[in-house]
C-alpha angles and dihedrals in degrees: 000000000000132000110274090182142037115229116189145151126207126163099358096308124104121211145187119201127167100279082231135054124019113316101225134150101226077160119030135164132187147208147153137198139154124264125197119279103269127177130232131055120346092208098055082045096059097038088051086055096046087054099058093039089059094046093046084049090047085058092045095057109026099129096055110103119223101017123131113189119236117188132183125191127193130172141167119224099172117123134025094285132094118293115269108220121201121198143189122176123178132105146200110298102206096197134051100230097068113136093239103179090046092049094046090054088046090056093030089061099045093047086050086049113117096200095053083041100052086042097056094051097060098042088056090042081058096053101039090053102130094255124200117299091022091123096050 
């Protein structure tokens, strides 16, 4: 079977592009909100995060032909506040007859949803909980 997605992480943002063809953003929206402090790794938790969201994207536009998601997620989990998430959520449009403005206000909504929101956090809290042998 082969990898249908690219997961990496480079300078504190995790992001999950089609594992073929160029990973560009020709539609991209963006948010940020805290989330609640959790503990465990930053970078699981992000990446956690970037999955739902792209899956959550992949819903969203699912009838648009020609469209790869694309999502970026940054966060800053410095200091004794609440965590601070950055998201961009867009993807490559292969045709040229994509209803772009439809299509930004359809990702634009799900990423400003609170309950989308409140559940990816604590699915990525979940994941990014220290497991045993962490530590090692």
């Amino acid at each position: 079977m082969t990898e249908r997605w690219r997961i990496s992480h480079d300078d504190d943002v995790a992001r999950i592009a089609p594992a073929r063809g160029p990973a560009r953003m020709d539609l991209a929206v963006h948010a940020a909100w805290d989330a609640p402090r959790t503990t465990g790794d930053p970078a699981r938790y992000r990446a956690a995060i970037a999955r739902q969201i792209r899956q959550d994207l992949w819903r969203a536009l699912r009838t648009a032909r020609g469209f790869a998601p694309l999502v970026e997620v940054a966060s800053d989990h410095a200091g004794t506040g609440p965590v601070r998430v950055m998201a961009t959520a867009g993807g490559r449009l292969d045709t040229t007859h994509a209803p772009r403005a439809r299509m930004a206000e359809a990702a634009q909504a799900m990423l400003d949803r609170p309950a989308n929101r409140a559940r990816w956090h604590t699915h990525a809290a979940r994941v990014a909980r220290p497991r045993p042998g962490d530590d090692l």
